[in-house]
C-alpha positions as CSV (number, residue, x, y, z in Angstrom):
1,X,96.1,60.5,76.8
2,X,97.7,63.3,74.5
3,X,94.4,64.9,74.6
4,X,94.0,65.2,78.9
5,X,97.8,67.0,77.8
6,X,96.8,69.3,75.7
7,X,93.6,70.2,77.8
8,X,95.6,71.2,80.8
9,X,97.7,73.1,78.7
10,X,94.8,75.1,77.4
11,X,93.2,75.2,80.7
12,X,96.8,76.7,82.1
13,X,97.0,79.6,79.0
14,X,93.3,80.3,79.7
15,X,93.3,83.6,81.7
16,X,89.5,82.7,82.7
17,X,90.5,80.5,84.8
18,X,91.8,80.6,88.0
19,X,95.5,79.6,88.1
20,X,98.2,80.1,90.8
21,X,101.5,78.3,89.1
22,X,100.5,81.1,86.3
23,X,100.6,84.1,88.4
24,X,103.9,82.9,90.5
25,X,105.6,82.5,86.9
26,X,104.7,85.9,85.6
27,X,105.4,87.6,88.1
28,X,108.8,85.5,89.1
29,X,109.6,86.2,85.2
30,X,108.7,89.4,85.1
31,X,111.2,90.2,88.1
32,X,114.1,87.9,86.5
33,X,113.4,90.3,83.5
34,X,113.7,93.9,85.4
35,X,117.0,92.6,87.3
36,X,118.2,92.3,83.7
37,X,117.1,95.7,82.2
38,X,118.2,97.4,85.1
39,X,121.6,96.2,84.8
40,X,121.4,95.1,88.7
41,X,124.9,96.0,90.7
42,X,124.9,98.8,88.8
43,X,121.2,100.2,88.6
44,X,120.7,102.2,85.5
45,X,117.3,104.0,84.2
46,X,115.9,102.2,82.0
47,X,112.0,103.4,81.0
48,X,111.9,99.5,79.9
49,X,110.9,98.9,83.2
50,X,107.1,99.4,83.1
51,X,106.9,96.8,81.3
52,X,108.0,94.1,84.0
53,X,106.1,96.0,86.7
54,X,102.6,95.7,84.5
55,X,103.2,92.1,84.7
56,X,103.8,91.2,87.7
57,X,101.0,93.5,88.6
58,X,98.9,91.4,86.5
59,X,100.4,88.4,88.1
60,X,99.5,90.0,91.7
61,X,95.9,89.9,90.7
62,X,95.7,86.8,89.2
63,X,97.0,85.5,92.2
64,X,94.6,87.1,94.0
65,X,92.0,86.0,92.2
66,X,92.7,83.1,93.7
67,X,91.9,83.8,97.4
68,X,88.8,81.9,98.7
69,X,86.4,83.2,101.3
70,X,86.9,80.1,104.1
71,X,90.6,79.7,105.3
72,X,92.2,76.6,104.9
73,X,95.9,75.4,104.2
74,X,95.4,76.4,100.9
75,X,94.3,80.4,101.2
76,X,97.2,80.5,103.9
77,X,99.4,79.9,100.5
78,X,97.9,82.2,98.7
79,X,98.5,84.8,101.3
80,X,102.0,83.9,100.9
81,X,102.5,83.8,97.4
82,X,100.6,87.1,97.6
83,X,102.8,88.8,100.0
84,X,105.9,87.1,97.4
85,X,104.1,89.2,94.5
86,X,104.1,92.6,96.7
87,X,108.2,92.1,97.2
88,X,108.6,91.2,93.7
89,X,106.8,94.7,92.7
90,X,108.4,96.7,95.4
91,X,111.6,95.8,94.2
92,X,110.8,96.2,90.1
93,X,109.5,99.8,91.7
94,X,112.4,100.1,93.3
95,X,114.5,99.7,90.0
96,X,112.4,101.5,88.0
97,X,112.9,105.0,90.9
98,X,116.3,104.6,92.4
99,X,118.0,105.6,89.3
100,X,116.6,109.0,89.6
101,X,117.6,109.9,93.0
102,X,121.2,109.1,92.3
């Protein structure tokens, strides 16, 4: 039994493989992370930012990596978790530029 554990672990850290609960988290993480460099209410530059947005932009194409060519139930979530990913860098972009035009 500890083994079929530790195999879907592996099989969740392997980047080979297709995983959507990985791509939500990195890119959910990655925005938790830019609301805190940023400083949120109070929006500072911070260069620390890139950082964030490279992974949820990784995160954006695993998810997409998980799109399949015949819709069903399950590509319709995918579309939304893939929409979800394009907010979530929209608004890392959006802390990363709005600084400057203050």
């Amino acid at each position: 039994m500890a083994y079929l554990h530790n195999h879907h672990r592996i099989a969740f850290m392997d980047w080979r493989q297709r995983s959507l609960l990985r791509a939500n988290l990195l890119v959910l993480l990655s925005l938790t992370v830019s609301f805190w460099l940023s400083n949120f209410p109070y929006n500072r530059a911070n260069p620390w930012l890139v950082i964030p947005l490279l992974f949820s932009l990784i995160g954006t194409v695993d998810t997409l990596r998980c799109m399949r060519t015949k819709w069903n139930w399950y590509h319709g979530g995918v579309v939304l978790c893939a929409y979800m990913d394009l907010m979530c860098v929209c608004v890392i972009l959006f802390f990363l530029v709005y600084p400057f035009w203050l």
